[in-house]
C-alpha positions as CSV (number, residue, x, y, z in Angstrom):
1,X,94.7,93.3,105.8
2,X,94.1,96.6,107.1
3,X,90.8,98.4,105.5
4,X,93.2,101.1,104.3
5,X,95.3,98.0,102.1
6,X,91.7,97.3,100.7
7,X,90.5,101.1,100.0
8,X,94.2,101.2,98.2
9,X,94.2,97.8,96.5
10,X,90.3,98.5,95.6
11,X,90.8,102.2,93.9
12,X,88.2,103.0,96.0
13,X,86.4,105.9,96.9
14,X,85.6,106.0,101.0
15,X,82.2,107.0,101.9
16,X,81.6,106.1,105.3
17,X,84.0,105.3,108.3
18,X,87.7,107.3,108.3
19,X,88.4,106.2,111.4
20,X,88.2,103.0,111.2
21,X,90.7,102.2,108.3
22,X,93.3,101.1,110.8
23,X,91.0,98.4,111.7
24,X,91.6,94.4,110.0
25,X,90.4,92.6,107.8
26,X,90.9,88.6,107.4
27,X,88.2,87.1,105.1
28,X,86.1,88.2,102.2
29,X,83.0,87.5,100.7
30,X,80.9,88.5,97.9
31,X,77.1,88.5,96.8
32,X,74.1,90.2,96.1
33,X,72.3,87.6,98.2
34,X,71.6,89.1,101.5
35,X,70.3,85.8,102.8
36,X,73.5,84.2,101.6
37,X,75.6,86.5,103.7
38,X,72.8,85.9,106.9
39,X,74.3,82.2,107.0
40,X,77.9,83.6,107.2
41,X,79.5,83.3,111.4
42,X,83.0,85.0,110.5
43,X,84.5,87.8,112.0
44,X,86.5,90.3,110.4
45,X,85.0,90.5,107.5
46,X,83.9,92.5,104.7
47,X,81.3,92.3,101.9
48,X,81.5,92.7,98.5
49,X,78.2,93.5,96.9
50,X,76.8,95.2,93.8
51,X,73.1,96.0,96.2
52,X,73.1,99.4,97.0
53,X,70.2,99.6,99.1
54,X,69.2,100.0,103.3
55,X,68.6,96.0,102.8
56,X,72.1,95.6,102.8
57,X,73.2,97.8,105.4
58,X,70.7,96.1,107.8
59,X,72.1,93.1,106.9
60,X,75.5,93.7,107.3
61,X,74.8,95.2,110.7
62,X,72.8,91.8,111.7
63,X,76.1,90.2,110.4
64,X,78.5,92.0,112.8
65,X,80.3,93.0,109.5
66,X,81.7,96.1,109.7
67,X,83.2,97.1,106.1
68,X,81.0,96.7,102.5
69,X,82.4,97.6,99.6
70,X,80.3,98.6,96.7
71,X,81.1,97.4,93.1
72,X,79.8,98.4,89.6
73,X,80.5,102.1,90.6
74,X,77.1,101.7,92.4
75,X,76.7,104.8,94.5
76,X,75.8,104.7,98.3
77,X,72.7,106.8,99.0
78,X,72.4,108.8,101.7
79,X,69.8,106.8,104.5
80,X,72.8,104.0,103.9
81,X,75.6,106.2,105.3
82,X,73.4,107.3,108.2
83,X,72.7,103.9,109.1
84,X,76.3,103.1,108.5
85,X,77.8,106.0,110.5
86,X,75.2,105.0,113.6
87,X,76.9,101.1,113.6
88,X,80.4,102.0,112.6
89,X,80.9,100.6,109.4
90,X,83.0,101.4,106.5
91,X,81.2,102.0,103.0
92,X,83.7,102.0,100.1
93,X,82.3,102.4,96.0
94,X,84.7,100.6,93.6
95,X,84.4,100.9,89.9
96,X,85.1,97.1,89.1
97,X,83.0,94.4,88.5
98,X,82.8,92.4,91.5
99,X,85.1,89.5,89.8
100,X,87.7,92.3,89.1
101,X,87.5,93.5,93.3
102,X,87.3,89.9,94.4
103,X,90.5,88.9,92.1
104,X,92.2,92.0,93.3
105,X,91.3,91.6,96.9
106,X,92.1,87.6,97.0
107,X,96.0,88.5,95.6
108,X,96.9,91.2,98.0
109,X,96.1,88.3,100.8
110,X,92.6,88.6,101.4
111,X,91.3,84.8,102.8
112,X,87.8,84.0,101.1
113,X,85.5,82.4,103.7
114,X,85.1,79.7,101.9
């Protein structure tokens, strides 16, 4: 799924990485357990997470993931995007839960890792 099928499937609001919404998506995964996602080896990916913090970013980066989406209409603070913007990554807010994004996500074709 291209990240611009899961910015339109999510209702979301971009924040972080235009030009990459061309690039692909195959697997999903969700959690506010940044140690949980650590264990993950999957490429094209992204992360579903209600943890709006640099913790996450960090993470994600250390992950090779390149697309996080933010649920629970949690707002991405600045230091995020500017750590985002310096790996490439794409930061999307969504207003649903992360049940309701997941659901959506895993209908429109979206693989969960596991």
């Amino acid at each position: 799924m291209k990240i611009s099928r899961l910015l339109e499937v999510l209702d979301g609001e971009l924040v972080c990485g235009e030009r990459f919404l061309d690039n692909e998506v195959l697997w999903g995964f969700a959690s506010d357990l940044m140690s949980d996602v650590l264990t993950l080896d999957t490429d094209k990916l992204v992360l579903v997470t209600g943890l709006n913090n640099l913790q996450t970013i960090r993470t994600a980066e250390m992950a090779d993931i390149e697309c996080v989406v933010f649920v629970r209409n949690k707002k991405i603070l600045p230091p995020m995007i500017e750590i985002a913007s310096e790996h490439e990554m794409v930061l999307i807010e969504c207003r649903f839960s992360m049940f309701g994004a997941i659901a959506r996500l895993y209908e429109a074709g979206l693989k969960p890792v596991y």
